[in-house]
N, C-alpha and C positions, 0 to 999 in steps of 0.2 A: 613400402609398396608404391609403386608405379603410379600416378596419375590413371582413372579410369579413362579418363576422355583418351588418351594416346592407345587406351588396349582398345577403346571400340573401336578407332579412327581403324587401327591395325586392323580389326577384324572386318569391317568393311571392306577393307581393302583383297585381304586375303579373301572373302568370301564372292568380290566380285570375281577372283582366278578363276573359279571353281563356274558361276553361276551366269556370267554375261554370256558366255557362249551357248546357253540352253535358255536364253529367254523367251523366245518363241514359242517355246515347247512348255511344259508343264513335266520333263522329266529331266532329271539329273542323271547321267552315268559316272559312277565312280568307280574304276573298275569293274568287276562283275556284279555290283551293286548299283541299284536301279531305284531314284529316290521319286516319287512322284507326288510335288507340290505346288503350291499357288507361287510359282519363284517371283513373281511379277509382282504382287502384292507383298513381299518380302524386298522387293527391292525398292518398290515409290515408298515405303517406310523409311529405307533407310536413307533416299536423297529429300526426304525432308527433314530428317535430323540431321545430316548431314554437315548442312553448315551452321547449325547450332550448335556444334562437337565444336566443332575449329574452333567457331568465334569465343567460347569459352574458354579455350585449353590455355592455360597462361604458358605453358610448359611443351608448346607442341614444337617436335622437329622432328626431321625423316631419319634419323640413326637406328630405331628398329624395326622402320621399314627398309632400309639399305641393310643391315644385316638379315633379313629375312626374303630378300629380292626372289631368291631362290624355290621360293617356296610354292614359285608355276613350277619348277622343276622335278616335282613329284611325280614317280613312276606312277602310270594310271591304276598300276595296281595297288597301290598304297593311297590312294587319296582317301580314300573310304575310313581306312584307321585314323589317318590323321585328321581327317574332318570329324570324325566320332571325336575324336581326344580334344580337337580345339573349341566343339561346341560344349561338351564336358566344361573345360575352362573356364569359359563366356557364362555359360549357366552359375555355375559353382562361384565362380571368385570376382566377373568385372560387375555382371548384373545384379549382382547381390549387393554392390558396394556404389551402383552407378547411381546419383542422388541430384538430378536434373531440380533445378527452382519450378521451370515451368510446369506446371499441369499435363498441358498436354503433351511436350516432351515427354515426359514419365509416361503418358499411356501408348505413346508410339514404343517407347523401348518396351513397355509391357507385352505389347502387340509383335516384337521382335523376339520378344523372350517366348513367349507362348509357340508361336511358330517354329524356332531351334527346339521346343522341347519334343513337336512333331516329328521333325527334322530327326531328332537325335533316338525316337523309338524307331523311327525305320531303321537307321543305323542298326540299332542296339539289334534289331533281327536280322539283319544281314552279317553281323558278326555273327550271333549264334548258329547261324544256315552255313557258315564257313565259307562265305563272300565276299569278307572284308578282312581283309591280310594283313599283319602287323610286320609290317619288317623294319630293321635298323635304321632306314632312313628316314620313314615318318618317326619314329620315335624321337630321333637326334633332331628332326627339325621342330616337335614341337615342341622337347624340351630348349632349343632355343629360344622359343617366343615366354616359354615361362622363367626360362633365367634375366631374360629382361624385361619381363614384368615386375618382379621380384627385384630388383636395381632399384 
């Protein structure tokens, strides 16, 4: 398995795609799905762990972020699955396995992981409302990010 620090680094990255353009706002459009949360307070968490991810990754480089470059290129209608599916991932496999030294690191990623689990029940009702669309493209793209995780 993959270094976790390169999967969060990746997921910050990917989650800015999604989130810098609605900072202002307190609402996320993903398609016909409409998430509304504290993005702000989800973001100054993540630029202060920020570069404590880096400074520790012995193993950091951008090769699956250059393979995954594409991944602003999601139909609007599909961001909604493949953000269900990647926080799915993040929950399940990096934060489960992410084992920061410092204290408080741990409770910021704590405070990251609580919030995606907010995050991910909106999701999970806008799939079952038939809002969040699953087509072959977010599929293929997030199984990219999990084949190179799994690398």
């Amino acid at each position: 398995m993959r270094d976790s620090f390169i999967s969060l680094y990746l997921f910050l990255t990917v989650f800015s795609l999604f989130v810098l353009p609605s900072l202002g706002l307190k609402r996320l459009h993903l398609g016909s799905c409409v998430l509304s949360m504290n993005f702000q307070e989800i973001r100054n968490e993540f630029s202060e762990i920020r570069g404590f991810v880096q400074a520790e990754d012995e193993h950091w480089d951008n090769r699956i972020l250059k393979n995954s470059e594409a991944l602003q290129d999601i139909k609007p209608t599909e961001r909604c699955c493949f953000f269900r599916h990647l926080l799915r991932f993040y929950l399940d496999k990096v934060f489960k396995n992410y084992q920061p030294s410092s204290p408080h690191i741990r409770r910021k990623v704590s405070s990251i992981a609580n919030s995606f689990l907010g995050i991910k029940k909106e999701l999970r009702l806008c799939h079952d409302q038939m809002t969040c669309h699953c087509g072959e493209e977010a599929k293929e793209k997030y199984m990219q990010i999990l084949s190179h995780f799994e690398e």
